[in-house]
Every structure is written in structure tokens, then in C-alpha cells.
DRENVEXVO-609198 format. One line per 8 residues: number of its first residue (from 1); their letters; for each residue x, y negated, z negated of C-alpha. Coordinates in Angstrom, 3 decimals. Example, Ala and Ser with C-alpha at 12.3 -4.5 7.8 and 13.67 -1.06 7.14 Angstrom:
2
1) AS) 12.300,4.500,-7.800; 13.670,1.060,-7.140 .
END
This chain:
337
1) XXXXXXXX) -18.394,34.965,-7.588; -15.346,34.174,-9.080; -13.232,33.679,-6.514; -15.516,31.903,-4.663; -16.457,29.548,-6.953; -12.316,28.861,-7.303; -11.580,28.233,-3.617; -15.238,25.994,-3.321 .
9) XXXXXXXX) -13.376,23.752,-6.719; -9.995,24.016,-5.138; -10.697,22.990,-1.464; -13.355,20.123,-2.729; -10.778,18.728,-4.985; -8.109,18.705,-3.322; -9.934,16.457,-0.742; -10.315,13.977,-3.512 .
17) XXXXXXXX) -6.853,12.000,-2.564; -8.068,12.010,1.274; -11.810,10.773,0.827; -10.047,7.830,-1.626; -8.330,6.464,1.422; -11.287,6.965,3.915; -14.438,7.037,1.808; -14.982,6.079,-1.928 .
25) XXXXXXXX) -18.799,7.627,-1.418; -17.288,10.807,-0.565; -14.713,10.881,-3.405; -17.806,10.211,-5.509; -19.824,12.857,-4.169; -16.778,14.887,-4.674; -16.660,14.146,-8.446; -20.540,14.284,-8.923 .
33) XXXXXXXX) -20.671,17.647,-6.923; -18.191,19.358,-9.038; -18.846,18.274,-12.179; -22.437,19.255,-11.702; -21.714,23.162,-10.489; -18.969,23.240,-13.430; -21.519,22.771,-15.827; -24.102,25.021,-14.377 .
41) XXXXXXXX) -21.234,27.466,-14.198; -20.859,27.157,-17.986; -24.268,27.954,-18.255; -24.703,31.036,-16.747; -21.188,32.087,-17.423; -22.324,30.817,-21.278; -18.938,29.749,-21.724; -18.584,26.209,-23.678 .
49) XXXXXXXX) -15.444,26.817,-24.908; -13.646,24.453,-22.938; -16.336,21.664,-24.081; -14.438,21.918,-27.961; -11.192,20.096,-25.889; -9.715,17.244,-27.604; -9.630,15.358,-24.322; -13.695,16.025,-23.953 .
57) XXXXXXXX) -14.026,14.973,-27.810; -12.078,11.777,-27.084; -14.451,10.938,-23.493; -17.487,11.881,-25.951; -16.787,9.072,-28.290; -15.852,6.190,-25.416; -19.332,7.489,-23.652; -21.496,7.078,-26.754 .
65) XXXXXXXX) -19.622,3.713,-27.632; -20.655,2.393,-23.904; -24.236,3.764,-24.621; -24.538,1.528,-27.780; -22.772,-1.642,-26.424; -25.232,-1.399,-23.470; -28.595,-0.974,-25.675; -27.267,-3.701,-27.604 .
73) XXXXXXXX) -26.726,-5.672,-24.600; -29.139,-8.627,-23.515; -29.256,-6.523,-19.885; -29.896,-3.267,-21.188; -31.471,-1.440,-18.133; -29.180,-2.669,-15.828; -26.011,-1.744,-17.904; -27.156,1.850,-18.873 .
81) XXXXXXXX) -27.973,2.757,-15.088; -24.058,2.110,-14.964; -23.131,4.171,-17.656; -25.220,7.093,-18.146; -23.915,8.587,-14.822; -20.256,8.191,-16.378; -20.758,11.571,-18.140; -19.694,13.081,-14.671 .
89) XXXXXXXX) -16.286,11.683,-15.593; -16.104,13.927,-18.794; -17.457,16.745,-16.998; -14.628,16.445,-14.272; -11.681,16.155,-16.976; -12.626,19.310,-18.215; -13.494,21.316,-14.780; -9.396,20.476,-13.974 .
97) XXXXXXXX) -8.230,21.740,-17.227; -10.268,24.906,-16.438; -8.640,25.160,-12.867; -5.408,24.495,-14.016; -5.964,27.406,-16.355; -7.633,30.256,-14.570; -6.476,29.192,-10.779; -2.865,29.413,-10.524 .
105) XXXXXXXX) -3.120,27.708,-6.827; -4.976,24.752,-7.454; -2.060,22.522,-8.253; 0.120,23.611,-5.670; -3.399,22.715,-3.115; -3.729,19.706,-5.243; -0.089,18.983,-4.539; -0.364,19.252,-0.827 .
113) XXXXXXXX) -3.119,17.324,-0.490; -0.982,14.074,-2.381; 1.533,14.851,0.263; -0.815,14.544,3.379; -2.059,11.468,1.327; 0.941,10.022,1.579; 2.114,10.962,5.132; -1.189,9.703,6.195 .
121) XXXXXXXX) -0.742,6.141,4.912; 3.347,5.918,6.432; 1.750,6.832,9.865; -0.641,4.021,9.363; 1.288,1.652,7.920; 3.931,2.283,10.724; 1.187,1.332,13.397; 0.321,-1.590,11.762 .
129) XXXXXXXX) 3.815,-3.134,11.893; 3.703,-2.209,15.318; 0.718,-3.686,15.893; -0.422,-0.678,17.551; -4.241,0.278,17.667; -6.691,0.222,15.831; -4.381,-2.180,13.703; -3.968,-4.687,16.202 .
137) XXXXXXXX) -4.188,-8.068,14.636; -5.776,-5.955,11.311; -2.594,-7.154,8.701; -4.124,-10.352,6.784; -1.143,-12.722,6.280; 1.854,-11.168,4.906; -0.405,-8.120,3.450; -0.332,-4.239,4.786 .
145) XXXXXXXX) -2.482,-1.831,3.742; -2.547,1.164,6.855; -6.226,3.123,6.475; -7.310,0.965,4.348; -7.790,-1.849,6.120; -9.189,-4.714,4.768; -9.096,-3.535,1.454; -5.554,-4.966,-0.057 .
153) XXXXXXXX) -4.969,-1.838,-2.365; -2.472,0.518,-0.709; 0.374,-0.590,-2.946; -1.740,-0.336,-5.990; -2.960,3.763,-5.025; 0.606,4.730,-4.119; 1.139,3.703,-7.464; -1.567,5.325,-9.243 .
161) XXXXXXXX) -0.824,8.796,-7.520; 2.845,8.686,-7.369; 3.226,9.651,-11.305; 1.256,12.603,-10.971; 2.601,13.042,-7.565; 6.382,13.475,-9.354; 5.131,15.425,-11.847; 3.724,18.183,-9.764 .
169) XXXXXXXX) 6.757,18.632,-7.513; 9.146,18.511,-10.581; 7.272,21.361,-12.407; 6.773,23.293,-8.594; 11.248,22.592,-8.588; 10.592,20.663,-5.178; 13.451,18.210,-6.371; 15.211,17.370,-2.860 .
177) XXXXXXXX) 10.944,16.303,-2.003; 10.585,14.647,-5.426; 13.407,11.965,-4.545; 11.817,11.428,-0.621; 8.982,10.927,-2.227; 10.171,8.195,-4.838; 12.205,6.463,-1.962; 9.012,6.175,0.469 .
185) XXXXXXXX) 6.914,5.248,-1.195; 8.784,2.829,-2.746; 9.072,1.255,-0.082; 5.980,1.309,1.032; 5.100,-0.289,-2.151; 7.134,-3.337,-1.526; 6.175,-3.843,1.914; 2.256,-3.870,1.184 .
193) XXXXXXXX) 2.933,-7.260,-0.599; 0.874,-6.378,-3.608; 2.783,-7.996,-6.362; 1.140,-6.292,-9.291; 2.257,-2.693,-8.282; 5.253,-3.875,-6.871; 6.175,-4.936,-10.402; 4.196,-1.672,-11.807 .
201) XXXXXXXX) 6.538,0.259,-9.584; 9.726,-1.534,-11.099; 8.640,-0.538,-14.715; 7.960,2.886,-14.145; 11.258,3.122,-12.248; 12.945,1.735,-14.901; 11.918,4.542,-17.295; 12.205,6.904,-14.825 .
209) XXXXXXXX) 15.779,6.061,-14.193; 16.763,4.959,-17.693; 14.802,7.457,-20.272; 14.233,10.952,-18.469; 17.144,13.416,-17.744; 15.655,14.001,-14.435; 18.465,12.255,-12.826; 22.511,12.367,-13.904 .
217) XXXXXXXX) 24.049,9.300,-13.854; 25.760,9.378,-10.275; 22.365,9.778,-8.873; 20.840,6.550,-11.232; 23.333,4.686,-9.923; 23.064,5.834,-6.430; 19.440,5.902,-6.717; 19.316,2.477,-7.762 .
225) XXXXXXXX) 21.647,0.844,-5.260; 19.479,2.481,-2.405; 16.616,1.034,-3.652; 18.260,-2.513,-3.991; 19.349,-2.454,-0.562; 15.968,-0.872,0.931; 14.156,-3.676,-0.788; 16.724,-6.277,0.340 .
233) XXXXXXXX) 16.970,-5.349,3.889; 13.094,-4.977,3.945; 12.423,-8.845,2.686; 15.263,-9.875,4.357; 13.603,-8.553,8.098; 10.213,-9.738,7.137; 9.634,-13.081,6.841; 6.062,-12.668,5.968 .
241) XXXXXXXX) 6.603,-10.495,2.879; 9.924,-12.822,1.844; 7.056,-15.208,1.395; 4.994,-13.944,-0.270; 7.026,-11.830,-2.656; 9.827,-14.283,-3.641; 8.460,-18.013,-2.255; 4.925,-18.009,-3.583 .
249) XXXXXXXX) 5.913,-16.288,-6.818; 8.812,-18.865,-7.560; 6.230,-21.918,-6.664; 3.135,-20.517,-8.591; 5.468,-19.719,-11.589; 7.120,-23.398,-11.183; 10.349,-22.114,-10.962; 10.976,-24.015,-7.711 .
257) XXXXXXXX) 9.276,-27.499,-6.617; 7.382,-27.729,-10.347; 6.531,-31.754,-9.660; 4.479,-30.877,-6.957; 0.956,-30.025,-6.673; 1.162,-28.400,-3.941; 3.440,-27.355,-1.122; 3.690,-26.257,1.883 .
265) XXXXXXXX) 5.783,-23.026,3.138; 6.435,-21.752,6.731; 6.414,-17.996,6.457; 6.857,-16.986,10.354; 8.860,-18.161,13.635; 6.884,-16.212,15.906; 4.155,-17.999,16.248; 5.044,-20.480,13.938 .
273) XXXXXXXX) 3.056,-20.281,10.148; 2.518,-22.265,7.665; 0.546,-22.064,4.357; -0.498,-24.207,1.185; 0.447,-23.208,-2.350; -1.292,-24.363,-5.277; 0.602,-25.105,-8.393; -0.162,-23.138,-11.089 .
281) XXXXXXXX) -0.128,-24.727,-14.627; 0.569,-21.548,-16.634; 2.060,-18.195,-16.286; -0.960,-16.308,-14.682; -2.577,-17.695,-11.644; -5.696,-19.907,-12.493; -8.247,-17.859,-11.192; -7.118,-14.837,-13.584 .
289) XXXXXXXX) -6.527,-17.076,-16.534; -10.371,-18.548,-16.025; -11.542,-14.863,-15.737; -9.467,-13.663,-18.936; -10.821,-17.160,-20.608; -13.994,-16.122,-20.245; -13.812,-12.180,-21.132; -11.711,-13.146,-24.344 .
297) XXXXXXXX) -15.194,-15.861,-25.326; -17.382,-12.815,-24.436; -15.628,-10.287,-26.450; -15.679,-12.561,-29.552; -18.884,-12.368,-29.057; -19.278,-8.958,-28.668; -16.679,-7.828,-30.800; -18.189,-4.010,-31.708 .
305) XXXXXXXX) -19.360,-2.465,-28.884; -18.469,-5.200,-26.156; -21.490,-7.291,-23.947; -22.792,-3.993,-22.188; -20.368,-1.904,-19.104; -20.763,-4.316,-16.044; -22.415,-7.095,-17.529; -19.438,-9.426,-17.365 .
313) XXXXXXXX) -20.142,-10.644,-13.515; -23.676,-11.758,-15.191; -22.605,-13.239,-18.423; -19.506,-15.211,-16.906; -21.719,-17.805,-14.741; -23.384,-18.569,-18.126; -22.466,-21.666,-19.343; -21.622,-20.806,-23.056 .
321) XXXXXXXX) -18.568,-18.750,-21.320; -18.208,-20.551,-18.056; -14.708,-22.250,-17.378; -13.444,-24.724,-14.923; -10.514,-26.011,-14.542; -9.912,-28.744,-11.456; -6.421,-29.252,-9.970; -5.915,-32.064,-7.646 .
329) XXXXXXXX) -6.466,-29.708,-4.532; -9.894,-29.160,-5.703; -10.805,-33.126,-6.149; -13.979,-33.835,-5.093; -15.052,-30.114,-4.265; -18.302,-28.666,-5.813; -18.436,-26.643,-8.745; -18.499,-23.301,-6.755 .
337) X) -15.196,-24.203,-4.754 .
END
């Protein structure tokens, strides 16, 4: 029953990074699935051992904290049938210290799977610069984002699993893979356009290259000059992502063209492009500097045990924490606009 009960964990699992890419219900189902039959597991097994984990303790505390804020909360149905089913999420933390423990292949399956993850995504990506089916026409602006399609996060789940990614081929001594790996999907990275991992990808770079031993210094430097070049050549090829990386960023941070409320940039030649920038009046963009304005004016509010989990899309439109901010582009537009 062991055994089995391993390889049903393992394979499940290890379709997590898959069903992320292709189905967020089934990575769900995944979770709920085996968290449930871990904890059943316990139960006959009468093994709660695992439960005394400082980890668990820790997810305990943040579960019972969300619990309170959302009885406290002036939406308190609606908030706990958010959070109560969170305690899958401490379940699951604790069925993958257990399988890292008692099934010595579960990281190396785990492993693989991050591997097909990523091979996956380059095939898809490559189609969509080719234009080639079913991506024709599917890239919105200067964006990619392969199997995911309309959803803009590629960049930002390359960068969430290439950490742990690392880690496991480092500790399997897969070193020659380890450095493919960081120069791929790198650059796959930088050409989805997404400027928040791109720049999440340049810090943990940095401290890759600069405070681990993983790398002498002939391969820093040679690692680092690659990269540079990759990244050059890659914005220098495509006008679309020149735009939006380096352009737009310069404009909306008023480094370039500050007098100017707005401009206008051509991004392509073939067919010609163009595109309207909005000038943005402080460091962050205005719509995330509203939405921060108005969590920071809920928090001190809710200072304790916050406004209840998910209850900031209701409280926002309120107008006690509701915040506009008009620039000349949006003269004479409703309030909505």
C-alpha cells in the first residue's frame, strides 16, 4: 500500500507544473486531491508526526490569523468561503516534506516534470514568433506568452519555477543542464515583455552570480557577457519588445519626453504601429499607485487582522477608500474610464 500510495503522490504531483500551464482547475484538483488522501493516510497510518513541523506551525498561525480578520470583516461569509479551503495549502506543504523524506524518486520525477515544463513553453513560444498555428495572430502587442495564451504570465512562472528548478539540478550534479537552463529561460524571460520578472530575473541573477560559489569567476564573467549580448541582440531584432522594454519604461518613468502628456511611439515597420503613452506622474504607473493608495487606507483601517482575504475588490469601490486621479488623457471621461 505503500508503494502505491508513493507512485499515486509522485505521478499526481509531478503533473502539478504541466496542469499550471494548461489548467489552473486541474492544478487545484491536484492540490485538493493530495492533500486530502495525505491526511486520511495519517489517519489510518496514525502517524501525525509530521503535523509537529515548524513549517506546518508557521501555516497554522497565518490560517487562524485569516480566520479572525475574516469574522471580523464586514463580509464575513463571503471571505471565510475563501479561506477555510486554504487549509489544503498546509496540508500540501507537509505531504512534500513527507515525499521528499520516504520517496527517494520524487524529486528527481518532480525535476523532470520542470524540464518538460519548460521545453513545452520554448516550443510554444517558438511558434508564436513564427506565427505558426494555433498562435497565428495570438501575441497581443509586443507581449508573448506560448500556452498560455491570453494570459500575459509566462515570464512571471518561468520565474517562479526557475529557483527551485536550479536548485534541484544542482543538488541531482546536473551542472552542464543547470547553466542551459539559466540561459533559456532567460531569455525567454526577456522576450515575453513582462517587465516585472524581467527585472525579478535581473535580481536573482545578480545574487546568483555575485553571492553563491556556484560559479568561478571566468564563468561570472562569461556568464554575464552572454547574457548581455543575448538580451541585446534579442531587443535589438525585435522592435516590438525594444518598445516596450526600453521606450515605454523611459517615457512612463519621465526619463525621456517628461513635458509631455503623452506621446506617441511607432513600435513596428511591418505593418506600420503606432501607440499612445501616458505620462506617469510618479515612479509606479497610476493604476498601481491608485490600487496601493487604496490598500495602504484599508489596512489602516484594518491594521490587526487586515479587512477579511478577498475583500479588497469590494471595499476599494467604496468611497471612504476610492481614489481618482485624472490626467489630461482622461478629460472629460466618466468616472469608470
Amino acid at each position: 500500500m505503500k508503494n502505491k500510495y508513493f507512485l499515486f503522490n509522485r505521478y499526481l504531483i509531478s503533473l502539478l507544473p504541466l496542469s499550471l500551464i494548461f489548467s489552473i482547475f486541474v492544478a487545484d484538483l491536484i492540490v485538493s486531491l493530495t492533500s486530502i488522501t495525505f491526511l486520511f493516510y495519517c489517519i489510518i497510518k496514525k502517524n501525525f508526526s509530521f503535523y509537529k513541523a515548524t513549517e506546518f506551525k508557521i501555516f497554522i498561525f497565518f490560517y487562524l490569523v485569516c480566520i479572525i480578520g475574516s469574522i471580523a470583516s464586514d463580509f464575513t461569509m463571503y471571505s471565510l468561503t475563501k479561506v477555510l479551503p486554504y487549509i489544503r495549502f498546509g496540508l500540501f506543504i507537509i505531504l512534500i516534506k513527507y515525499l521528499i523524506k520516504n520517496d527517494e524518486k520524487f524529486l528527481s520525477y518532480f525535476s523532470n516534470s520542470l524540464l518538460i515544463s519548460f521545453f513545452i513553453l520554448f516550443i510554444g513560444l517558438f511558434f508564436q514568433l513564427l506565427n505558426i498555428w494555433p498562435f497565428v495572430d495570438s501575441y497581443l502587442k509586443n507581449r508573448y506568452s506560448s500556452f498560455f495564451f491570453e494570459e500575459m504570465i509566462m515570464g512571471s512562472y518561468l520565474m517562479k519555477i526557475l529557483p527551485t528548478s536550479l536548485a534541484l539540478l544542482y543538488v541531482s550534479d546536473k551542472k552542464v543542464l543547470m547553466y542551459i537552463v539559466i540561459s533559456v529561460v532567460s531569455l525567454m524571460i526577456l522576450i515575453s515583455g513582462e517587465r516585472s520578472a524581467i527585472i525579478s530575473l535581473s535580481i536573482f541573477l545578480g545574487f546568483l552570480f555575485l553571492l553563491t560559489n556556484l560559479f568561478n569567476l571566468k564563468k561570472k564573467v562569461f556568464g554575464i557577457f552572454l547574457l548581455f549580448l543575448a538580451a541585446s541582440l534579442t531587443l535589438f531584432l525585435n522592435d516590438n519588445l525594444k518598445f516596450r522594454i526600453i521606450d515605454k519604461t523611459l517615457y512612463q518613468l519621465r526619463i525621456i519626453e517628461p513635458e509631455r502628456d503623452y506621446v506617441e511611439f511607432k513600435y513596428s515597420d511591418s505593418p506600420e504601429r503606432y501607440t499612445a503613452i501616458a505620462r506617469e506622474e510618479f515612479f509606479l504607473p497610476l493604476k498601481y499607485y491608485l490600487l496601493f493608495g487604496s490598500g495602504l487606507k484599508i489596512y489602516k483601517d484594518h491594521i490587526f487582522f487586515g479587512s477579511g482575504v478577498k475583500t479588497f475588490r469590494i471595499l476599494c469601490k467604496e468611497d471612504r477608500y476610492y481614489l481618482k486621479k485624472n490626467y489630461l488623457a482622461f478629460k472629460d471621461k466618466p468616472d469608470n474610464y
